[in-house]
C-alpha positions as CSV (number, residue, x, y, z in Angstrom):
1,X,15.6,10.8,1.1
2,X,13.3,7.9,-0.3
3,X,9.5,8.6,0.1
4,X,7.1,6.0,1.1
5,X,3.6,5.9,0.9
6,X,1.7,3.5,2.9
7,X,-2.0,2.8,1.6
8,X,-5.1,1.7,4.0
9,X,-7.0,-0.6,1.6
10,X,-10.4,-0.8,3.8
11,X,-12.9,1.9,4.0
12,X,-15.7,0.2,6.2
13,X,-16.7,1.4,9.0
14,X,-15.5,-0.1,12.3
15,X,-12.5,-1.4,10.5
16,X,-9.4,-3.2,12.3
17,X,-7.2,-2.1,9.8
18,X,-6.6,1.4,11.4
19,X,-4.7,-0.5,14.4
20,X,-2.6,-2.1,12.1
21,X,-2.0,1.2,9.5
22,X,-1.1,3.8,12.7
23,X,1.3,0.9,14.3
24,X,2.9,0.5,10.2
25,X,3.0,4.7,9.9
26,X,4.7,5.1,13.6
27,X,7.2,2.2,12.9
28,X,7.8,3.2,9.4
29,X,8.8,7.0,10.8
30,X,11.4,5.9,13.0
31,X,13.6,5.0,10.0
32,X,16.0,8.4,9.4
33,X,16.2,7.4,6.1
34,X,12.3,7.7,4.4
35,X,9.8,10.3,4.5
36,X,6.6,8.7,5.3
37,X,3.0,9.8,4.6
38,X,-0.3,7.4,5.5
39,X,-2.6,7.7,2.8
40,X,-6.1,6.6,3.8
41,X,-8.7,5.5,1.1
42,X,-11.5,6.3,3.7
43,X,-10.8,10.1,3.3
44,X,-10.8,10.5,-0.5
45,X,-14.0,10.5,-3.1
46,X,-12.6,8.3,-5.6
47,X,-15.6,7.5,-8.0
48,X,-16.1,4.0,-9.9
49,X,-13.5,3.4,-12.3
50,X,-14.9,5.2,-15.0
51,X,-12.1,6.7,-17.7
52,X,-12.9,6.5,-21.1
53,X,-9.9,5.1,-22.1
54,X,-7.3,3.0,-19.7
55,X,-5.0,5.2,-18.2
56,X,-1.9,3.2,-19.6
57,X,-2.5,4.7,-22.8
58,X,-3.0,8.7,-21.4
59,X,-0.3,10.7,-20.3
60,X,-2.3,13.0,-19.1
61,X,-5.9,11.6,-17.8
62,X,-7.1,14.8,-16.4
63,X,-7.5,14.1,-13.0
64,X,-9.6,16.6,-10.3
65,X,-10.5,16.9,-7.1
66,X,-9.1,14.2,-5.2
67,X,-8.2,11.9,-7.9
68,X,-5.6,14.9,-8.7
69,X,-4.9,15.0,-5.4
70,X,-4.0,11.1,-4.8
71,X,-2.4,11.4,-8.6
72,X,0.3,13.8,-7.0
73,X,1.0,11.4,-3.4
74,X,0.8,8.3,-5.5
75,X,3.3,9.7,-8.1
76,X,6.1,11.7,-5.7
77,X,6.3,7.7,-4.2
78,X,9.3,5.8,-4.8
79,X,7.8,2.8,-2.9
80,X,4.6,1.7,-0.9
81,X,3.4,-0.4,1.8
82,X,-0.3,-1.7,1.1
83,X,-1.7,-2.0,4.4
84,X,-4.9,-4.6,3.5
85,X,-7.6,-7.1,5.0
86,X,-8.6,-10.4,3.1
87,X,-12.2,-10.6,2.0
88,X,-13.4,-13.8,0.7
89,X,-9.6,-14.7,-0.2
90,X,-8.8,-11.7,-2.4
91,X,-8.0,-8.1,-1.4
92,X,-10.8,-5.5,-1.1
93,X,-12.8,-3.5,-3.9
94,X,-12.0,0.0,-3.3
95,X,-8.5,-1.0,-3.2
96,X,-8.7,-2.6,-6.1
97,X,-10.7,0.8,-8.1
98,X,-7.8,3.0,-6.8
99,X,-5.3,0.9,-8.2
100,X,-6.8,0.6,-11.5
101,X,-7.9,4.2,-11.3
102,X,-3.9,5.3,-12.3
103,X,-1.0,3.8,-14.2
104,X,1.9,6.2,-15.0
105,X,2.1,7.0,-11.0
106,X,2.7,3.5,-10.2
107,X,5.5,2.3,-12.6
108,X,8.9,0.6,-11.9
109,X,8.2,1.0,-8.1
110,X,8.4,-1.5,-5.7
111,X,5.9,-2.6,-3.0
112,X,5.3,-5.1,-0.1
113,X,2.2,-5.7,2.2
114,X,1.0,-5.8,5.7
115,X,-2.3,-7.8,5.7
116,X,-4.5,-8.8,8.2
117,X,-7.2,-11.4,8.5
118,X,-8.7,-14.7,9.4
119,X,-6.2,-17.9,9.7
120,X,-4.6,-17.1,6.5
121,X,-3.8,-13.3,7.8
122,X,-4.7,-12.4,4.6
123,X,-1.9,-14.1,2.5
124,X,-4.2,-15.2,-0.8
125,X,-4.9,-11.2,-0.7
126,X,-1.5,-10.1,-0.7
127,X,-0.5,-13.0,-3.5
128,X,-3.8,-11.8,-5.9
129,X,-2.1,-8.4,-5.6
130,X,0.9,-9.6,-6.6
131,X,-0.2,-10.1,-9.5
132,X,-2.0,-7.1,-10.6
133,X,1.0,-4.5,-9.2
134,X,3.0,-6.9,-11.8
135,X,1.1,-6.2,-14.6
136,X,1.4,-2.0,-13.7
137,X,5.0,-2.9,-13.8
138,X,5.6,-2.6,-10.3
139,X,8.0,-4.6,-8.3
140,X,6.3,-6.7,-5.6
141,X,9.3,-7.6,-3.2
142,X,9.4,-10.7,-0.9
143,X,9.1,-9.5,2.6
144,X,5.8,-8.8,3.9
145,X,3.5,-9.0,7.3
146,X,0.6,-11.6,7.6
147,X,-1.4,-11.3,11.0
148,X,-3.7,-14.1,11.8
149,X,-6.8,-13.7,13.6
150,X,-6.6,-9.6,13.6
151,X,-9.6,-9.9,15.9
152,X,-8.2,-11.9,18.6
153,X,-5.3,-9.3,18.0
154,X,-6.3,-6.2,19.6
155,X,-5.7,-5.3,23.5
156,X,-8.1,-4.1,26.0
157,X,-7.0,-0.7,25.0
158,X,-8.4,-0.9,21.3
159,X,-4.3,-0.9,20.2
160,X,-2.7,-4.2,18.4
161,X,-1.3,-6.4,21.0
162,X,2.9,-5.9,22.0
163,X,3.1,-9.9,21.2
164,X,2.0,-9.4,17.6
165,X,3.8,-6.3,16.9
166,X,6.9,-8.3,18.4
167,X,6.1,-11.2,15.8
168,X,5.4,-9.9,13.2
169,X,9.2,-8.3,12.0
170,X,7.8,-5.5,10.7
171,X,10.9,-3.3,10.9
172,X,12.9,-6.2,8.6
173,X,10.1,-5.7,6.1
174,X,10.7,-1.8,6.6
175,X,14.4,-1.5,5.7
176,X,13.6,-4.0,2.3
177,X,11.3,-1.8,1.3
178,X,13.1,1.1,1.9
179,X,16.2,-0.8,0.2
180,X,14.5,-1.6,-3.0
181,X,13.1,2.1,-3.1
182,X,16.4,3.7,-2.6
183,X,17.8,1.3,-5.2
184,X,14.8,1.7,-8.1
185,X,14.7,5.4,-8.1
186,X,17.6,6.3,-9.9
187,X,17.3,4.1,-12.5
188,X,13.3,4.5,-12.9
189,X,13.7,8.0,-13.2
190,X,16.0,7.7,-16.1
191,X,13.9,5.5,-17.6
192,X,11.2,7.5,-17.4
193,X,12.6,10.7,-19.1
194,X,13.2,8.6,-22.0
């Protein structure tokens, strides 16, 4: 069974982004062939980025409290889902410090996006990212979800609208992830013993 995480990257308050995470999470689950677990940001203390020395060069950082905690989720992945608004045309801080905040956890896995936003739907956040997930030696796969407009997006009921779920192919970006994930893992973990 291939494990994917999926990662809220907001923490502020009143945040659109939960719509969009539980609809990911509930789609995500209907796939037989993944376990899935929502990790949210918002519910862990992860401190500045402060390490002494960059985690690429430790094996062992010595992680506590919930930094051990997200160390274990983040590492037991074999792909992710990076469920993130755009803010100024980049992705969020916080996001950003839990990324940096590990290295080991994140390598030779693949990843893909469902971002939210203003016109762009938060496309030059997802493409920034890109970048950095690269240099952790992460795979950053093609398909991804942009939504437009996330606050014109959301029923009467608080819930993303049916017309934007139905738009936004979230169940093709689903089975590439889980594809890539499936494919990687044998490999990676061979790799890694070595």
């Amino acid at each position: 069974m291939t494990n994917i995480k999926i990662i809220l990257g907001s923490t502020r308050d009143n945040r659109l982004g939960e719509k969009v995470f539980s609809w990911v999470v509930n789609e995500a689950s209907k796939n037989p062939n993944i376990n899935v677990e929502g990790i949210d940001l918002k519910e862990y203390n992860i401190p500045f980025f402060n390490l002494a020395m960059n985690p690429t060069y430790m094996d062992n950082p010595g992680y506590t409290g919930d930094l051990e905690k997200l160390s274990k989720k983040i590492n037991e992945a074999d792909g992710f889902i990076f469920v993130m608004p755009e803010y100024n045309h980049g992705y969020t801080g916080v996001l950003k410090n839990m990324i940096d905040t590990f290295y080991n956890e994140w390598r030779l896995k693949p990843a893909t996006f469902v971002s939210y936003g203003g016109i762009s739907g938060g496309i030059r956040a997802v493409e920034q990212l890109r970048l950095v997930l690269i240099e952790l030696q992460m795979i950053p796969i093609r398909s991804s979800v942009h939504i437009p407009l996330i606050f014109t997006q959301i029923d009467d009921k608080g819930l993303l609208k049916e017309e934007t779920k139905e738009a936004a192919h979230l169940d093709a970006t689903i089975e590439d992830i889980e594809w890539w994930a499936k494919t990687l893992k044998e490999p990676r973990e061979s790799r890694l013993k070595n």
